[in-house]
C-alpha positions in Angstrom: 2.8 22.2 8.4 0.4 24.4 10.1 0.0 26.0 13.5 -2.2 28.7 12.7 -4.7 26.9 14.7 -5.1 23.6 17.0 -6.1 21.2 13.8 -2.9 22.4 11.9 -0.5 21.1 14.9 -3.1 18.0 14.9 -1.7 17.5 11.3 2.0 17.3 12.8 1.3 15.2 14.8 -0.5 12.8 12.2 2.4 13.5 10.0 4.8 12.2 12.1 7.5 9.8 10.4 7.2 11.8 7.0 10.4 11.0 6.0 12.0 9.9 2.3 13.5 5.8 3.1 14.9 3.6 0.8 15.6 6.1 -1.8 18.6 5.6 -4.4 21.3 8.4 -4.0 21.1 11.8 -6.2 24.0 10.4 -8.1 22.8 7.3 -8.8 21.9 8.8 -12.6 20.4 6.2 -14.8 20.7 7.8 -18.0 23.2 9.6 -19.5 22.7 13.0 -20.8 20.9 13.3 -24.1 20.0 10.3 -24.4 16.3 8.6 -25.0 15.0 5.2 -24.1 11.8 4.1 -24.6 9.7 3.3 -21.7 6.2 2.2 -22.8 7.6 -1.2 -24.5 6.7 -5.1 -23.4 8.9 -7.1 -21.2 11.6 -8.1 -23.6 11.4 -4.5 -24.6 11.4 -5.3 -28.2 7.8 -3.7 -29.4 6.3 -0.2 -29.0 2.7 -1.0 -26.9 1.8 2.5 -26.6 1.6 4.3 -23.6 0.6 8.0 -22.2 1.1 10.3 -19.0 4.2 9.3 -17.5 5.7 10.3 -14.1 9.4 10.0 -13.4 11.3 9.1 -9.7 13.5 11.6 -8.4 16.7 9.8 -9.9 15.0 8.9 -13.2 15.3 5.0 -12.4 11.8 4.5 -12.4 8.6 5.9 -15.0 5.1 5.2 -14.2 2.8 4.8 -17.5 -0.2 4.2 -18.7 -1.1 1.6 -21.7 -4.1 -0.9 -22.8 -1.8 -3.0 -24.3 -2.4 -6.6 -24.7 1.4 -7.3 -24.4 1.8 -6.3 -20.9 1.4 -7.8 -17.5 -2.3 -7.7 -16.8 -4.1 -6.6 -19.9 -7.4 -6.9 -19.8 -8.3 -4.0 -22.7 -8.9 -1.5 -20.0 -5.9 1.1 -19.4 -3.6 -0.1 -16.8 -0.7 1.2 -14.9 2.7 0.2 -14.9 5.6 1.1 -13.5 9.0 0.6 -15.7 12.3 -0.1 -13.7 15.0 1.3 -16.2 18.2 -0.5 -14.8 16.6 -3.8 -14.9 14.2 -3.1 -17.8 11.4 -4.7 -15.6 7.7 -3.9 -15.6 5.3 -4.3 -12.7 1.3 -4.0 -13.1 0.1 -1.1 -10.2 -3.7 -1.1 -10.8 -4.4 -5.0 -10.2 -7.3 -6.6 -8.8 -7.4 -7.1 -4.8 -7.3 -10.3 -4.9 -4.8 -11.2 -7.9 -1.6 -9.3 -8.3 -1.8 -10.3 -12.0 -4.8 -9.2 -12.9 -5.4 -6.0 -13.5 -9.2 -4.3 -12.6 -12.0 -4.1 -14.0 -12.0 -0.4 -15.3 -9.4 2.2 -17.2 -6.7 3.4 -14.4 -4.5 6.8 -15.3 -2.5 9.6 -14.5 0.0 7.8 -12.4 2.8 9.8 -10.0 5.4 8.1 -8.3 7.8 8.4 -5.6 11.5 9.3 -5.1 12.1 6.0 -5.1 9.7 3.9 -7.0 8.3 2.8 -3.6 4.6 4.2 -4.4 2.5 5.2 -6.6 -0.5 7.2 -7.0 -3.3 6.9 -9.8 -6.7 7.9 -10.7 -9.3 4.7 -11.5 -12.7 4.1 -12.2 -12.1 0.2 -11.3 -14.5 -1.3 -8.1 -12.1 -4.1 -7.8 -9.0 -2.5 -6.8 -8.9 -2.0 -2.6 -11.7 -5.1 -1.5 -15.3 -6.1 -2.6 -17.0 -3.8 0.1 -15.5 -0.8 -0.3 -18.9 1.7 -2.6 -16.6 3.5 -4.7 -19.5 5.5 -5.9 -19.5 4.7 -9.3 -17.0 7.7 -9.8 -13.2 8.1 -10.1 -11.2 7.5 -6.7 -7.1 8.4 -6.2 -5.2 5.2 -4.8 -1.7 4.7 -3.9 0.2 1.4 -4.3 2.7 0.4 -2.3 5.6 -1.8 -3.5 6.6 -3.5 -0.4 3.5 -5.6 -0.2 2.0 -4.9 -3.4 -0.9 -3.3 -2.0 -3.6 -0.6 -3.0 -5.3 2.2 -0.1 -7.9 4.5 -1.1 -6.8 7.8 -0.8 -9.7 9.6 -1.8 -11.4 9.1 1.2 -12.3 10.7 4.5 -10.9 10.7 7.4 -13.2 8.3 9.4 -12.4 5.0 10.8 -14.9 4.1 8.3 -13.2 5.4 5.3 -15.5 6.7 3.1 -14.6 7.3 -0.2 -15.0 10.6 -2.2 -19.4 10.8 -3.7 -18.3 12.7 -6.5 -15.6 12.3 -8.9 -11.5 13.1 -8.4 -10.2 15.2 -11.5 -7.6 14.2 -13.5 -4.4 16.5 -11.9 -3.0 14.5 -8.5 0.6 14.2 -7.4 2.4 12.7 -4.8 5.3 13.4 -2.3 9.0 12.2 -3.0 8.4 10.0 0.3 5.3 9.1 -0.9 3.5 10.1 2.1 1.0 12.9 0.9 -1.1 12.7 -2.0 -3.2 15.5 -3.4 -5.8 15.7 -5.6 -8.8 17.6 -6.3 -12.8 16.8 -5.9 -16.3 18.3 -5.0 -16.9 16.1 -2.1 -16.8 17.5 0.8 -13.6 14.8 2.8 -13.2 17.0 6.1 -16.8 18.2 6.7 -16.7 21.2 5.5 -19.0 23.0 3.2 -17.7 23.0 -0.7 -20.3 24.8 -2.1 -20.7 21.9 -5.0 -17.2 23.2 -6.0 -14.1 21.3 -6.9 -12.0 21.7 -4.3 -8.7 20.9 -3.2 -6.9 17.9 -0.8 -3.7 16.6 0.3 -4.2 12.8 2.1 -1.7 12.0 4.7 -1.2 8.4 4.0 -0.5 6.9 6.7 -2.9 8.5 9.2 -5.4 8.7 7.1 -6.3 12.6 7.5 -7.3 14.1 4.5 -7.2 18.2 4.6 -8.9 20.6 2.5 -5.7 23.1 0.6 -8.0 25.4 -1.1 -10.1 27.0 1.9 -11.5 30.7 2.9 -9.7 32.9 4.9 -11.4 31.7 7.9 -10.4 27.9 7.3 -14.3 27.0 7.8 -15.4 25.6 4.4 -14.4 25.1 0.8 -13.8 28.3 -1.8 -16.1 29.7 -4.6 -15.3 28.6 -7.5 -13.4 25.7 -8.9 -9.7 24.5 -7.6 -7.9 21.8 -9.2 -4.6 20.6 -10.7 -2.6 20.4 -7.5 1.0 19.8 -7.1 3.2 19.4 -4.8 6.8 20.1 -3.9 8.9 17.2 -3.6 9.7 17.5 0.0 5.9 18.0 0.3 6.0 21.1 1.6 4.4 23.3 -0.7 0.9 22.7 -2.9 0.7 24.5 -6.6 -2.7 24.5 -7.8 -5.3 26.0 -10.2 -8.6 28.3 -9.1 -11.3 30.5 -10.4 -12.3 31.3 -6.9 -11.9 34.6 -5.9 -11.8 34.0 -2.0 -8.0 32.7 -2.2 -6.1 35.5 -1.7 -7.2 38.4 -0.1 -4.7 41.0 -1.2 -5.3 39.9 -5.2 -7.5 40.5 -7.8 -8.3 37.4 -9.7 -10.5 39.5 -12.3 -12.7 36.8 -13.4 -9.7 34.5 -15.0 -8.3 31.4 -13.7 -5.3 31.8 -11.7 -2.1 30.0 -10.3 -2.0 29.7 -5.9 0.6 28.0 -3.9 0.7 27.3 -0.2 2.1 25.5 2.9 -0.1 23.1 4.3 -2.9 24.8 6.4 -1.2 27.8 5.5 -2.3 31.2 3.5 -2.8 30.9 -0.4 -0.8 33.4 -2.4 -1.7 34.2 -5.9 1.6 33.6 -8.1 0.1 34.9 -11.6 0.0 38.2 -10.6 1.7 41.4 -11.1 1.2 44.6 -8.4 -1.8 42.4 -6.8 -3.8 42.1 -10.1 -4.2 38.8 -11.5 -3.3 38.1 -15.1 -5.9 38.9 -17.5 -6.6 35.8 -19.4 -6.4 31.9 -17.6 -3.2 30.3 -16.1 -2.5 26.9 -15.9 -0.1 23.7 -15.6 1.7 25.2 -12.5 4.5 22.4 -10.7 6.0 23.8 -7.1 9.9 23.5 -6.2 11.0 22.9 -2.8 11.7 26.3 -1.9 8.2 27.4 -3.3 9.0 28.5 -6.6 6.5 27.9 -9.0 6.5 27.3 -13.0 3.2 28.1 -14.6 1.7 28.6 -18.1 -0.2 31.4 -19.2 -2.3 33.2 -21.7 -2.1 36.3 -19.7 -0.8 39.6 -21.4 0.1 41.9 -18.8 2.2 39.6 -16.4 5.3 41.7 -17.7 6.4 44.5 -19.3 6.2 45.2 -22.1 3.0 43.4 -22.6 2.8 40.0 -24.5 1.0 40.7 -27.7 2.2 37.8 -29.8 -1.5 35.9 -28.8 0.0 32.7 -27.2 0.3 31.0 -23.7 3.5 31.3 -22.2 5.9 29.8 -19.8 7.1 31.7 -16.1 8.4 31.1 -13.7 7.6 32.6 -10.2 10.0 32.5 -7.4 9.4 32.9 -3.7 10.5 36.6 -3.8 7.7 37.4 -5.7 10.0 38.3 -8.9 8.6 36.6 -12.3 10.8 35.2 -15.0 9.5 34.6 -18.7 10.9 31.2 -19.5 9.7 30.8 -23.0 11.2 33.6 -24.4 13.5 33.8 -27.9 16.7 33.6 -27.7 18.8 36.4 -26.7 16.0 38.5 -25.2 14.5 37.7 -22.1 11.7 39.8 -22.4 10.2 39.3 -25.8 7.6 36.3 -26.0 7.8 33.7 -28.6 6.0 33.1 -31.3 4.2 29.5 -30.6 2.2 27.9 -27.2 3.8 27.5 -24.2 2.2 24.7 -21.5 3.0 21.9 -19.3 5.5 23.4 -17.3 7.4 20.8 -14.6 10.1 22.4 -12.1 13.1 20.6 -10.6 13.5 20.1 -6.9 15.9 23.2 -6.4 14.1 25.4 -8.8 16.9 25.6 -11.4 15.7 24.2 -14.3 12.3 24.2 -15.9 10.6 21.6 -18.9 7.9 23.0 -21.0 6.1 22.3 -24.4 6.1 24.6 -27.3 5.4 25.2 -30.9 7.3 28.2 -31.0 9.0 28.3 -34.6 11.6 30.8 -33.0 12.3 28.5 -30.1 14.0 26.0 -32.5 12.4 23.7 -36.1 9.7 22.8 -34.4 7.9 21.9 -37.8 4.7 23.3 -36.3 4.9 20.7 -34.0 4.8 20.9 -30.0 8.6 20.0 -28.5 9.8 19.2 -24.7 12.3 22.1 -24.5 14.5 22.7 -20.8 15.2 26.0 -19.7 17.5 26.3 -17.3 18.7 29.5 -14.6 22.0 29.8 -14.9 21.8 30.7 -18.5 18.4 31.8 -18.6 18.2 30.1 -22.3 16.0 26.5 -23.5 16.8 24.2 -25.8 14.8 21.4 -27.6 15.2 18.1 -25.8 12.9 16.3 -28.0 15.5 15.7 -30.6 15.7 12.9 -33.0 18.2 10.2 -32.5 21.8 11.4 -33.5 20.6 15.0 -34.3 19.9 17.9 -32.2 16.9 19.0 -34.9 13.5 18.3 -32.4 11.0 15.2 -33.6 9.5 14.8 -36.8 6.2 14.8 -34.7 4.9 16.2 -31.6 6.0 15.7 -28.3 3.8 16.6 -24.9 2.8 15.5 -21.2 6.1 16.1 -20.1 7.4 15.5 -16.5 10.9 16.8 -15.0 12.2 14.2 -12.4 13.1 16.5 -8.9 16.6 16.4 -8.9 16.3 17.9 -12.5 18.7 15.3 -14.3 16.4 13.3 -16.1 12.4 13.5 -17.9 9.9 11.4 -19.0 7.2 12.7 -21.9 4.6 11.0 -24.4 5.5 11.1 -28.0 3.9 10.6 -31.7 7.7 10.8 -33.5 9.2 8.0 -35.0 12.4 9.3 -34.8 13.4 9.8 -31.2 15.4 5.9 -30.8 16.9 3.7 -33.6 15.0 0.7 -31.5 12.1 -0.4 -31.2 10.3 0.9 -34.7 7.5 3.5 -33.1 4.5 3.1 -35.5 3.7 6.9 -35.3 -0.3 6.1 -35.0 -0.6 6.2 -31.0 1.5 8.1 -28.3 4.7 6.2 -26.8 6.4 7.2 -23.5 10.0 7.9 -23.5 12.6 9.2 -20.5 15.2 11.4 -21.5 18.6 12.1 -19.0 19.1 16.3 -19.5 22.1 18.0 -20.5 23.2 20.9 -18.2 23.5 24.0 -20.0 26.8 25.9 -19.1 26.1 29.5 -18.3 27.7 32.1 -20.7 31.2 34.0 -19.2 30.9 36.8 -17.0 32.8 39.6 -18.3 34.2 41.5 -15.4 33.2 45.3 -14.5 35.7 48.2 -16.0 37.8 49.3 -13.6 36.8 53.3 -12.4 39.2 55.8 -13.6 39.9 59.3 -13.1 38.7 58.8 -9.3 35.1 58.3 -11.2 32.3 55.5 -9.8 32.7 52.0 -12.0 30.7 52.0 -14.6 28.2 49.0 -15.1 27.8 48.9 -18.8 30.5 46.5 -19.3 28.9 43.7 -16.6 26.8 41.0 -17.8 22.8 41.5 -16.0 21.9 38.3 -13.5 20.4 35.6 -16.3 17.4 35.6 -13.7 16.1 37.3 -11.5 14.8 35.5 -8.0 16.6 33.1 -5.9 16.6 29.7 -7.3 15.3 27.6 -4.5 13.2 30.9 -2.7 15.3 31.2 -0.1 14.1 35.2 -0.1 10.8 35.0 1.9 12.2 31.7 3.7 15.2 33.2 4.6 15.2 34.3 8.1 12.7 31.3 9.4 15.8 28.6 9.3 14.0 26.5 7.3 15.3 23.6 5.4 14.4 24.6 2.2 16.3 22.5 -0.3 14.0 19.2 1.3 17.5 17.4 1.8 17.6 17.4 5.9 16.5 14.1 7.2 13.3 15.4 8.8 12.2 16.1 5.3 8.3 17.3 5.6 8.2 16.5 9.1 10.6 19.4 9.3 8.4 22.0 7.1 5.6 21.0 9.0 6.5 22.1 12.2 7.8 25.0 10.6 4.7 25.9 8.7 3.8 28.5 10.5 6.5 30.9 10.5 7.6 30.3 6.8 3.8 30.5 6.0 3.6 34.2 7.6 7.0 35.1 6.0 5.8 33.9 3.0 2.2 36.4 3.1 4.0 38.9 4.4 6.5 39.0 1.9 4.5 38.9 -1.0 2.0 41.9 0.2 5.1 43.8 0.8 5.9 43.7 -2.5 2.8 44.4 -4.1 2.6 47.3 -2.3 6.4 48.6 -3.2 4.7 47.8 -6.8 2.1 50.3 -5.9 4.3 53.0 -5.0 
């Protein structure tokens, strides 16, 4: 995506052939709207198993889980992956042994994310057993990606050599993966491109099928690793843009992270901009969970105070949203007032594809009956107003327990989360004891009317008191600091990636430039 130097267009050309294949059609939804189905259930789908940290395909067909179940595919008491094909009600094992599909490996296997399609997907494993019986996986946690066409498993936490080494120190938690399936990032202290990371956790995206794996969260001079520790990356469906988490303070040259974790997004290769910011000063207190649109918009939560004005005093993180103009949205406000903070945590946002609708988790009482409990709620731009999504079955009151590790699919139609209610589906019976995963198909929120301006009389300018204000402000998809580059920013040209890559330069600029403008207007 980068031609800032001669190694960013060596990454076009290793990209080439990025491009989503295979996938179902937008409109082939799976799930009606409002309802719930449970996804971590055995193969007749007639028992709860209990499962955690789903991901979702763009379409919603297909939700990647995590379970040690003894009634799935596999078991072995270690956690396993498995991905759950909702039309056929299928479920296939992903973290099996090299050498027997059936099996799965030796050691726990999490935090799956899967493709558009269902084609691949990524996970995090501390199994030795997964890729073949020579590869030295360090005795630490790797990333692989499986591939459903012939059932295979690569190491993608790896260098770029012919020899493949893989990553000497361990991956965190937080990867993702492309809607083609062709770029996986993740985050680790290894140093994967030779460069100097300063025994920091730092960040990578893996181009799959070359095998290059470049460092996202660099200096300015592209020569080593950043300060500080980056982790939690995300990336934008059409693989454009990463999201991540930093403490570093070498990110962003025209921002202040003042000593608190912040929220950065970039092109690949390109500059990284600081998102939780206001007038180039970073939030006061940590940000975290960001997710990335295709048009670089990113959702974020927050225990900063002084993102907004008037300040947040009510003590508790928050959901924004930032768009690709630079403007800032509160997401988990109360009703009826965009600007006033509710009363309960905020967290684990996810962002659709086009940037119109975000998922987060809340307490807040004033949000809806939570019963002090945490809820999925979906907020969505055109009416700049959430609603609980986490409802119990026949009832729009939220789950008589709490609800969390949610995940927006990227066309924005349908969800997956973890649960501990028991009364979220009429069947199976859900114990209440463990988490279970469910996928959820969204409702779209209709925006209110717009009442139309007075018209001026007496030869006297119209008046604006009578027009309704934008629900949000900020272009959905952030067409504003894209705009004049001609980029495909909605992901849905056939290029895909391929096309933002040999873009990347242009849009990257556009996007730096853009954003110092502003904080400098901000200045006055």
């Amino acid at each position: 995506m980068r031609s800032r130097s001669l190694r960013g267009l060596g990454v076009v050309a290793l990209a080439a052939g990025v491009v989503l294949a295979g996938a179902l059609p937008a409109s082939a939804a799976v799930l009606p709207a409002g309802k719930i189905v449970p996804v971590s259930v055995d193969d007749p789908g007639s028992a709860f198993v209990g499962g955690e940290h789903p991901s979702i395909s763009a379409e919603g067909r297909f939700v990647a889980f995590v379970s040690d179940s003894t009634l799935l595919p596999g078991a072995n008491g270690s956690k396993q992956v498995y991905l759950r094909d909702l039309q056929s009600g299928a479920v296939t094992l992903i973290s099996h042994r090299y050498d027997d599909k059936k099996a799965g490996g030796q050691a726990f296997s999490d935090h799956p994310a899967v493709s558009a399609d269902g084609k691949f997907v990524a996970f995090t494993s501390m199994a030795t057993d997964l890729v073949s019986a020579t590869l030295k996986t360090n005795g630490v946690q790797q990333v692989y990606r499986w591939d459903s066409s012939t059932g295979a498993i690569s190491l993608m936490s790896a260098d770029s050599t012919i020899a493949v080494n893989a990553a000497d120190r361990a991956v965190g938690d937080g990867i993702d993966i492309s809607d083609d399936g062709k770029l996986v990032a993740f985050s680790t202290a290894s140093s994967l491109e030779g460069k100097m990371t300063l025994n920091s956790e730092q960040v990578y995206v893996r181009i799959a099928d070359s095998g290059y794996t470049m460092t996202i969260s660099e200096d300015v001079t592209q020569s080593r690793g950043v300060r500080g520790r980056s982790d939690r990356p995300v990336l934008s469906p059409n693989g454009r843009w990463v999201a991540f988490e930093s403490t570093s303070t070498e990110l962003d040259p025209n921002a202040s992270s003042r000593g608190a974790k912040q929220i950065y997004v970039q092109e690949l290769r390109g500059p990284s901009v600081m998102v939780s910011q206001s007038a180039g000063l970073g939030g006061d207190k940590d940000s975290f969970d960001p997710d990335v649109s295709n048009g670089g918009a990113v959702s974020f939560a927050t225990f900063a105070t002084d993102l907004q004005s008037p300040a947040v005093t009510v003590g508790r993180a928050q959901a924004y949203v930032s768009d690709a103009d630079g403007s800032l949205t509160l997401v988990s406000h109360i009703p009826g007032d965009p600007a006033a903070a509710s009363n309960g945590t905020s967290t684990e946002t996810s962002i659709s594809g086009d940037g119109g609708t975000v998922l987060f988790v809340s307490e807040a009482a004033d949000l809806a009956k939570t019963g002090g409990f945490r809820q999925v709620f979906q907020w969505t731009r055109s009416t700049n107003a959430s609603m609980a999504v986490s409802v119990g079955v026949g009832t729009t009151a939220p789950g008589n327990a709490a609800a969390f590790d949610v995940q927006l699919s990227s066309d924005g139609l349908s969800a997956a989360f973890d649960s501990n209610a028991t009364d979220l589906v009429s069947s199976p019976v859900a114990g209440g004891t463990r988490s279970e995963s469910y996928a959820i198909g969204l409702q779209a929120l209709v925006p209110p009317p717009v009442v139309p301006t007075p018209t001026p009389s007496d030869g006297a300018q119209g008046s604006a008191s009578g027009a309704v204000a934008p629900a949000a402000s900020g272009p959905a998809g952030g067409g504003g600091r894209l705009a004049n580059t001609g980029a495909d920013i909605t992901g849905a040209g056939a290029m895909g990636a391929v096309g933002a890559l040999l873009l990347a330069g242009g849009a990257a600029s556009a996007l730096f430039l853009r954003r110092k403008n502003e904080r400098g207007t901000d200045r006055g």
